[in-house]
Backbone as JSON Lines, residues from 0, in Angstrom:
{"i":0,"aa":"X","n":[-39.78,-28.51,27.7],"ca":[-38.76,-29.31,27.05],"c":[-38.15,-28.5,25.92]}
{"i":1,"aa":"X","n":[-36.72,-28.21,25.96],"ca":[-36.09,-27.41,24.87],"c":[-35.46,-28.49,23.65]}
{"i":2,"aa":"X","n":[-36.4,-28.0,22.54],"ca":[-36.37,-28.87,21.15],"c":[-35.49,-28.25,20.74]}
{"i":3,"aa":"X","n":[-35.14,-27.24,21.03],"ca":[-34.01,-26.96,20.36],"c":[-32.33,-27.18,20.96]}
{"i":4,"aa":"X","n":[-31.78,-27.82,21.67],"ca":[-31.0,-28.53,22.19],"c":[-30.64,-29.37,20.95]}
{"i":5,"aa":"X","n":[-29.87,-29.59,20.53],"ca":[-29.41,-30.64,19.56],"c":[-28.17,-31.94,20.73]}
{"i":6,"aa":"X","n":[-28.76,-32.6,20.53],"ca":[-27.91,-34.11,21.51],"c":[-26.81,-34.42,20.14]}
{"i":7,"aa":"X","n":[-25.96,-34.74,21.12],"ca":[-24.7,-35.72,20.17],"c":[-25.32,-37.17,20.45]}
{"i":8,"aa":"X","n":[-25.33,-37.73,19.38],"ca":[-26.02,-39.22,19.7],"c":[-24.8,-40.15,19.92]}
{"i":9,"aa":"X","n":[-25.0,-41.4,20.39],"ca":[-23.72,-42.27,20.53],"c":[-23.82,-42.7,18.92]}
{"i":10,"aa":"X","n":[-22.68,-43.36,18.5],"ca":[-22.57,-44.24,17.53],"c":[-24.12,-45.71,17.23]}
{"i":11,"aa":"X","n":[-24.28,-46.12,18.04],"ca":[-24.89,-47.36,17.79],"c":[-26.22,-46.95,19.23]}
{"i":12,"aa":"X","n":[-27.32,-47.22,19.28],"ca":[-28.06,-47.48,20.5],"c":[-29.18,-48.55,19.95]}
{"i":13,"aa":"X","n":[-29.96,-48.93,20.97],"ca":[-30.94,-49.82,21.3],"c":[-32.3,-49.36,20.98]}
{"i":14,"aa":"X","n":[-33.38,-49.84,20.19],"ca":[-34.72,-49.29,19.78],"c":[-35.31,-48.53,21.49]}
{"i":15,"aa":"X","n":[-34.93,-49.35,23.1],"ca":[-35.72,-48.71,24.12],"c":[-35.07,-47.06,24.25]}
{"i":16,"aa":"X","n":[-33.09,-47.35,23.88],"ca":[-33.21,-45.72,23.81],"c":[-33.37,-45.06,23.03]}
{"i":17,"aa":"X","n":[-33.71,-45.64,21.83],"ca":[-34.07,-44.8,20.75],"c":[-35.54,-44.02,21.11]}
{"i":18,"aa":"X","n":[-36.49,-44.69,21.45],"ca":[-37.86,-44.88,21.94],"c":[-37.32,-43.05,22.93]}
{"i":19,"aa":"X","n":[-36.68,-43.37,23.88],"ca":[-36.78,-42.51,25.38],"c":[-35.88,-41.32,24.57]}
{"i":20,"aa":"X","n":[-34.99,-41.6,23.58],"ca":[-34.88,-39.82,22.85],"c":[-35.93,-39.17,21.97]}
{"i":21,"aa":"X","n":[-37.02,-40.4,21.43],"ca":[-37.8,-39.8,20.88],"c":[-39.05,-39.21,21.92]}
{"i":22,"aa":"X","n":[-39.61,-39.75,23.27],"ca":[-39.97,-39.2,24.01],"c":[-40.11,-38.1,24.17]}
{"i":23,"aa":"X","n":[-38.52,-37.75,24.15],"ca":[-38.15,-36.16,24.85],"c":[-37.97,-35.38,24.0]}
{"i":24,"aa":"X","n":[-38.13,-35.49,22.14],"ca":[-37.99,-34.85,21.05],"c":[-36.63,-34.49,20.63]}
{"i":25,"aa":"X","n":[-35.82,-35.55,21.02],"ca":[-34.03,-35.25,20.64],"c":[-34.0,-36.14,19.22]}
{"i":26,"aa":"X","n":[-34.53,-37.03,18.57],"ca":[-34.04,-37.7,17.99],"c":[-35.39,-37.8,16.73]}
{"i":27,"aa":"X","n":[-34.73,-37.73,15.55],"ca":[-35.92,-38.12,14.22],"c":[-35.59,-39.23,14.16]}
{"i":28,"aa":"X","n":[-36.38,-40.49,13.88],"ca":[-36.25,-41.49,13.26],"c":[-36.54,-41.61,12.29]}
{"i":29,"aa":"X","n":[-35.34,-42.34,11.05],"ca":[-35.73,-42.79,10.06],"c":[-35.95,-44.0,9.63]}
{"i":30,"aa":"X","n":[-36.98,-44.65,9.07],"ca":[-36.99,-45.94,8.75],"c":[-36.59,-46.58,7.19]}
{"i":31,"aa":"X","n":[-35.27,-46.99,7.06],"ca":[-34.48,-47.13,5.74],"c":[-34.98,-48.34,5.07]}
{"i":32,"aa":"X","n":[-35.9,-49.36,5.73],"ca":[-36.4,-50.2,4.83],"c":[-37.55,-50.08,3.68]}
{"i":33,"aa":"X","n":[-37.87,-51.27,3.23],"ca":[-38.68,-51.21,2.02],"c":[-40.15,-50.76,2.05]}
{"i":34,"aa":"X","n":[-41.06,-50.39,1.43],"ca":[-42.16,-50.06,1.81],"c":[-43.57,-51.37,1.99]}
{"i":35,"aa":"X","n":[-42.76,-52.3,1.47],"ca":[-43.38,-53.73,1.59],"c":[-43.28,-54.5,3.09]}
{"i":36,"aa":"X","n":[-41.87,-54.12,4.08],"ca":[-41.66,-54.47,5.34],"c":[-42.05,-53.05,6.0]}
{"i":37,"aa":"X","n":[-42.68,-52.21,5.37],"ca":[-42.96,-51.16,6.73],"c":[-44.58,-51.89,6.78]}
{"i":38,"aa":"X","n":[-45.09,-52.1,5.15],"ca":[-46.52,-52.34,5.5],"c":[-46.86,-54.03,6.31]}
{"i":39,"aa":"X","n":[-45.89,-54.63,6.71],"ca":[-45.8,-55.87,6.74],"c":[-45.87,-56.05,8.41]}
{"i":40,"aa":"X","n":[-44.73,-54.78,8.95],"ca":[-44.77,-54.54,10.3],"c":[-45.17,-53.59,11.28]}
{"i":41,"aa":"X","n":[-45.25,-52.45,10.64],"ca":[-45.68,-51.16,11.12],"c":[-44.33,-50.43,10.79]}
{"i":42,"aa":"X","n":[-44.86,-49.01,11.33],"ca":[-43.21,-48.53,11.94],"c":[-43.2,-47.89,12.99]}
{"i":43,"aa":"X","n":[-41.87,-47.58,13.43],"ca":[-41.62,-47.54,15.01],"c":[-42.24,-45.9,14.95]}
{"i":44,"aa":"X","n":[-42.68,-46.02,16.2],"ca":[-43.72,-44.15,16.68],"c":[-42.83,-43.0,16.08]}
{"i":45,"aa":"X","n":[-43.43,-42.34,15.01],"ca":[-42.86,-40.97,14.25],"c":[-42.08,-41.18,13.77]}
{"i":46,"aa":"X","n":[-41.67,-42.68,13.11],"ca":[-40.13,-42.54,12.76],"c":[-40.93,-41.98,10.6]}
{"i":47,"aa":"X","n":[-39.88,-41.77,10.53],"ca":[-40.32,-41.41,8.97],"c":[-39.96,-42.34,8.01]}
{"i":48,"aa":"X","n":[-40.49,-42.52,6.5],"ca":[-39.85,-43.47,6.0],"c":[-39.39,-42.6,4.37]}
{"i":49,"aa":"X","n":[-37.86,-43.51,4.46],"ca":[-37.11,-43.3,3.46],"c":[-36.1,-44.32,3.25]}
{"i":50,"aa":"X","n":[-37.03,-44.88,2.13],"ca":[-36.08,-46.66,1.62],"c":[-34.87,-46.1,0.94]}
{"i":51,"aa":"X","n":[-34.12,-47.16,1.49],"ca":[-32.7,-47.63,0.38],"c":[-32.89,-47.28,-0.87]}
{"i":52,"aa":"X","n":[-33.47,-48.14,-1.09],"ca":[-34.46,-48.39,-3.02],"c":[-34.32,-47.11,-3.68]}
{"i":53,"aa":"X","n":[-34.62,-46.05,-2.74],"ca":[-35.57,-45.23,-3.37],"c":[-34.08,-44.51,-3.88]}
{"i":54,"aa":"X","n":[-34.33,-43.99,-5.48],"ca":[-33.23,-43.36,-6.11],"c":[-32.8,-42.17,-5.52]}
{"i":55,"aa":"X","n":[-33.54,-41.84,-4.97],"ca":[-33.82,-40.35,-4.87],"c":[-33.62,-40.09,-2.97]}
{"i":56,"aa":"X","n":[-33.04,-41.2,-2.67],"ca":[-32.61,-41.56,-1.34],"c":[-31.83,-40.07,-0.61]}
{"i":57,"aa":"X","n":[-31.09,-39.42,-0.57],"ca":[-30.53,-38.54,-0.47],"c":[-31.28,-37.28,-0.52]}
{"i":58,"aa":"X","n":[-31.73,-36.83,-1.28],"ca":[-32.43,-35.96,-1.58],"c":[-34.17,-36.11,-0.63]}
{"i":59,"aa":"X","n":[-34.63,-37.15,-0.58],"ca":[-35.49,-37.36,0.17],"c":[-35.16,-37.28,2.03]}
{"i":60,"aa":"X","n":[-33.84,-38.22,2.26],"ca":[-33.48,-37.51,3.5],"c":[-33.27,-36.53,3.98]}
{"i":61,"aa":"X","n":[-32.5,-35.56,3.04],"ca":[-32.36,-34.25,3.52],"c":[-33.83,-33.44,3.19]}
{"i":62,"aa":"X","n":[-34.7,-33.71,2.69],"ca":[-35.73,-33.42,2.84],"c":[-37.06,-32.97,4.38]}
{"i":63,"aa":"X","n":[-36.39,-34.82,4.78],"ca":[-37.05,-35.29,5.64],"c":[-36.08,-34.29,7.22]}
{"i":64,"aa":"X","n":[-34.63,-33.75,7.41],"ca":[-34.66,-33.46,8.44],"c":[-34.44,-31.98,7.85]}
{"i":65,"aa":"X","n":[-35.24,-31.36,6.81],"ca":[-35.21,-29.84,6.68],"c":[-33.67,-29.82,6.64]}
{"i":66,"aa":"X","n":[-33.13,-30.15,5.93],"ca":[-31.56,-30.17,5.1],"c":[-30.49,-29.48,5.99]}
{"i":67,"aa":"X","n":[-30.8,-30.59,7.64],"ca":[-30.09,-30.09,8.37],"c":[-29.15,-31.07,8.77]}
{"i":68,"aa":"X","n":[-28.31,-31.38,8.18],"ca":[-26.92,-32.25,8.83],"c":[-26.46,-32.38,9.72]}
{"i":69,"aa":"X","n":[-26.48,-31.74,10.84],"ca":[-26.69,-31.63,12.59],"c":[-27.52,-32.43,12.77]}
{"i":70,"aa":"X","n":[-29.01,-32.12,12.67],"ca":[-30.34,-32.65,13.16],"c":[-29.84,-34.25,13.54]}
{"i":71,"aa":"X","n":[-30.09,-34.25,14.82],"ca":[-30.12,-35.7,15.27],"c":[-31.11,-37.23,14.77]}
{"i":72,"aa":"X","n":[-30.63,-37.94,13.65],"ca":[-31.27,-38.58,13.11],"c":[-30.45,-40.29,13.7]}
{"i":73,"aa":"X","n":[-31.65,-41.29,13.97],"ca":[-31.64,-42.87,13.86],"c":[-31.83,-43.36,13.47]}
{"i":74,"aa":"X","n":[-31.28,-44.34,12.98],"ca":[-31.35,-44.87,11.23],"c":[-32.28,-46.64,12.25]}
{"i":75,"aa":"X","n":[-32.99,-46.77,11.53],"ca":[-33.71,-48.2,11.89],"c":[-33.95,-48.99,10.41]}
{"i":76,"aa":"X","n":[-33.87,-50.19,10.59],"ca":[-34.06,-51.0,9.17],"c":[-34.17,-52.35,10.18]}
{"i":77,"aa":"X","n":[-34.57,-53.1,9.47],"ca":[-35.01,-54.61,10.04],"c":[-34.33,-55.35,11.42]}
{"i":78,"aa":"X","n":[-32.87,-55.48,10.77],"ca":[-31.81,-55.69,12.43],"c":[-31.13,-55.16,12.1]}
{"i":79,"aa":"X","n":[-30.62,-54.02,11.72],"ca":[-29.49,-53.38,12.43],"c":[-28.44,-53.16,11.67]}
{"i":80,"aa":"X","n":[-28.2,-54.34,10.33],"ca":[-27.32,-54.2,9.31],"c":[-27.8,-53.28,8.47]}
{"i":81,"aa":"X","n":[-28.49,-52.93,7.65],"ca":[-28.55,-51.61,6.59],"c":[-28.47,-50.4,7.1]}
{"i":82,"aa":"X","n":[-29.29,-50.47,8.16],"ca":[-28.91,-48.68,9.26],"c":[-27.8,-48.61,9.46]}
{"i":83,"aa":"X","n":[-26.78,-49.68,9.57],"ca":[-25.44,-49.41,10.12],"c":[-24.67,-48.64,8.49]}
{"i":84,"aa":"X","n":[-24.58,-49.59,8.06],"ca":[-24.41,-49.22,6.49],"c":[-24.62,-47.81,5.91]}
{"i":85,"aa":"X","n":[-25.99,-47.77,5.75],"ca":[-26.51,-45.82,5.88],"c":[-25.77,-44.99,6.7]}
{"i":86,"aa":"X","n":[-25.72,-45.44,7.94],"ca":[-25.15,-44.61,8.77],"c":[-23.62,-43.84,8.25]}
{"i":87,"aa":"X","n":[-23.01,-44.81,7.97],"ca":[-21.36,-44.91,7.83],"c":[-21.36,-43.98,6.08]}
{"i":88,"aa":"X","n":[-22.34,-44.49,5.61],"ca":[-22.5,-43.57,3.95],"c":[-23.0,-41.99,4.46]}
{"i":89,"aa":"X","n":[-23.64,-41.63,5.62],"ca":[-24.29,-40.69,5.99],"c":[-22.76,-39.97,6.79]}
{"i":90,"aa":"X","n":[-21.89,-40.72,7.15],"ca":[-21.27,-39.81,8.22],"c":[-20.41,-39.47,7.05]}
{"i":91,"aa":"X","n":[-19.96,-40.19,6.3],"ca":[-18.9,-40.07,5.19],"c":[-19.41,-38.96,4.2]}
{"i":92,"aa":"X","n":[-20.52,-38.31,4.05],"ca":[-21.05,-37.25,3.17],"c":[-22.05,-36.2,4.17]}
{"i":93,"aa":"X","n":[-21.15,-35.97,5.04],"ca":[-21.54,-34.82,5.22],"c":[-22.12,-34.23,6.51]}
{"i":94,"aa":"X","n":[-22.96,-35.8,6.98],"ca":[-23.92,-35.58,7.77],"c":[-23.35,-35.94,9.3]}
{"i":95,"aa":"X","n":[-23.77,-35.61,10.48],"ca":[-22.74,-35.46,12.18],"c":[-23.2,-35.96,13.04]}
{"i":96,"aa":"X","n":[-24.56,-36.85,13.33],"ca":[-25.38,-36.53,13.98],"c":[-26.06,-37.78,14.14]}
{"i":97,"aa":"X","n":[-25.6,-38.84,13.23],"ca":[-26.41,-40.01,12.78],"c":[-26.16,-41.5,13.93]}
{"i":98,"aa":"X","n":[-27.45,-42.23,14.22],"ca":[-26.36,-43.05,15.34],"c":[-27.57,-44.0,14.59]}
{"i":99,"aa":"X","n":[-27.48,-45.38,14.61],"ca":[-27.39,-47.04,14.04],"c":[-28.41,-47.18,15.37]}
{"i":100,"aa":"X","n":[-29.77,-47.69,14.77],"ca":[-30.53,-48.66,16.13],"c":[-30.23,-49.51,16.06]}
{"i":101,"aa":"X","n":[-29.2,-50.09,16.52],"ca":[-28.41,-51.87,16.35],"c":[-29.53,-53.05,15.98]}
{"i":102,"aa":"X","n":[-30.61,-52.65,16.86],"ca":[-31.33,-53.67,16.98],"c":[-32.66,-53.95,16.0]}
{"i":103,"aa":"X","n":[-32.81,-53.1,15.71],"ca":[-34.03,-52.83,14.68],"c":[-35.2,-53.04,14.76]}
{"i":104,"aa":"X","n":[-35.87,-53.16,13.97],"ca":[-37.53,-53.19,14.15],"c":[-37.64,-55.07,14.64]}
{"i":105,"aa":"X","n":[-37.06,-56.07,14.48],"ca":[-37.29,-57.22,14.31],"c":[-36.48,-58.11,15.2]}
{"i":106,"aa":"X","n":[-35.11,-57.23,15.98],"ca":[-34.03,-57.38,16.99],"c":[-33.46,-58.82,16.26]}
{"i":107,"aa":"X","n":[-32.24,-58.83,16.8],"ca":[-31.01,-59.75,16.56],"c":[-30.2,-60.26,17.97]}
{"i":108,"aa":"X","n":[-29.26,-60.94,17.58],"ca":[-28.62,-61.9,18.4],"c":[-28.15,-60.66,20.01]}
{"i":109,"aa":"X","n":[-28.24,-59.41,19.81],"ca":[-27.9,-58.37,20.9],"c":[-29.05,-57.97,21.46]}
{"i":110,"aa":"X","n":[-30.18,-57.78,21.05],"ca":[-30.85,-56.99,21.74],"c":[-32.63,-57.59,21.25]}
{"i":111,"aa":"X","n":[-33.82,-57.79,21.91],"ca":[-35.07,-57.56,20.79],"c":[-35.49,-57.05,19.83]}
{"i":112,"aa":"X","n":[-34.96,-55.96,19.55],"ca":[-35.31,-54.74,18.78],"c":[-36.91,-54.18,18.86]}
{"i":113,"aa":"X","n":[-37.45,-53.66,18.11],"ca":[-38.45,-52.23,18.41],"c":[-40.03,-53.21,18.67]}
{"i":114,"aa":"X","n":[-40.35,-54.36,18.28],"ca":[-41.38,-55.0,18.46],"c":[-41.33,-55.84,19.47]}
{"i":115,"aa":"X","n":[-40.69,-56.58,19.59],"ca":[-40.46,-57.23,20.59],"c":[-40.31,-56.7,22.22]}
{"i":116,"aa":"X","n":[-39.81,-55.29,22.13],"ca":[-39.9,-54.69,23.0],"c":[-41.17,-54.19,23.76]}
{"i":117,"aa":"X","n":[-41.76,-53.87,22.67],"ca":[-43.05,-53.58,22.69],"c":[-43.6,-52.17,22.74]}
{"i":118,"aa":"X","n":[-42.23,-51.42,22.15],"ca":[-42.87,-49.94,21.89],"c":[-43.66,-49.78,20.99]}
{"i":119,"aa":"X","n":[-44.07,-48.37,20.89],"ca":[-45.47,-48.08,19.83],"c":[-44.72,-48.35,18.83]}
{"i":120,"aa":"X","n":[-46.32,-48.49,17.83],"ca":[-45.54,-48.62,16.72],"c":[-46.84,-47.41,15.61]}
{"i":121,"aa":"X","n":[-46.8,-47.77,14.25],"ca":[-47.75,-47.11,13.7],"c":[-47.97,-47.66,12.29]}
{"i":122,"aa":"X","n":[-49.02,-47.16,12.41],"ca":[-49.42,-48.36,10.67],"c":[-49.02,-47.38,9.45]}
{"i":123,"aa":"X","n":[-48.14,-48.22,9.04],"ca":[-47.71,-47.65,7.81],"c":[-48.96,-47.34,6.55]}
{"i":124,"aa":"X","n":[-49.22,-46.21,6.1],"ca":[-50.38,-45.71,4.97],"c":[-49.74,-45.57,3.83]}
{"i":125,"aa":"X","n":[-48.85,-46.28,3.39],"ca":[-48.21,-45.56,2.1],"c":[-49.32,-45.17,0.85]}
């Protein structure tokens, strides 16, 4: 499997394809919620976490994909509204690469999202 392939992501996808790019090592996930709903629900398999909250938000993301603005990153947060949000602040400064799990860890009126589905998940250790 060539990790080094960089995918153009769509705009918006679904936690199952989020799940099947992380499979195949195309996609980092990030998890933009609080550290009180990661410990509350888990988080979705390898995704990383980097809250809203956190001041230092920016600097911690580019952290998290080795301060690569290409790097194919999925923004996940509860349903689908704050990832979208991030996303649109992420494409607007800089970053190319970023696509919205519509559905989120908790799913909405479109889709189940990441539990309900019943992909892995992982216990948050903060």
């Amino acid at each position: 499997m060539d990790t080094m392939t960089v995918t153009q992501l769509p705009t918006d996808m679904t936690s199952a394809d989020a799940h099947a790019l992380l499979t195949d090592d195309k996609i980092t996930i990030i998890d933009v919620r609080t550290p009180m709903e990661w410990q509350r629900t888990g988080l979705a398999e390898k995704a990383l976490t980097v809250s809203t909250q956190d001041s230092a938000f920016m600097d911690k993301l580019s952290e998290a994909v080795g301060g690569d603005t290409t790097k194919p990153i999925g923004l996940i947060c509860a349903t689908g509204n704050r990832s979208g949000m991030v996303q649109r602040y992420l494409l607007q400064n800089g970053y190319s690469n970023v696509s919205n799990i519509s559905d989120g860890m908790m799913g909405n009126f479109a889709a189940p999202g990441w539990i309900r589905s019943n992909l892995p998940l992982t216990p948050y250790e903060g």
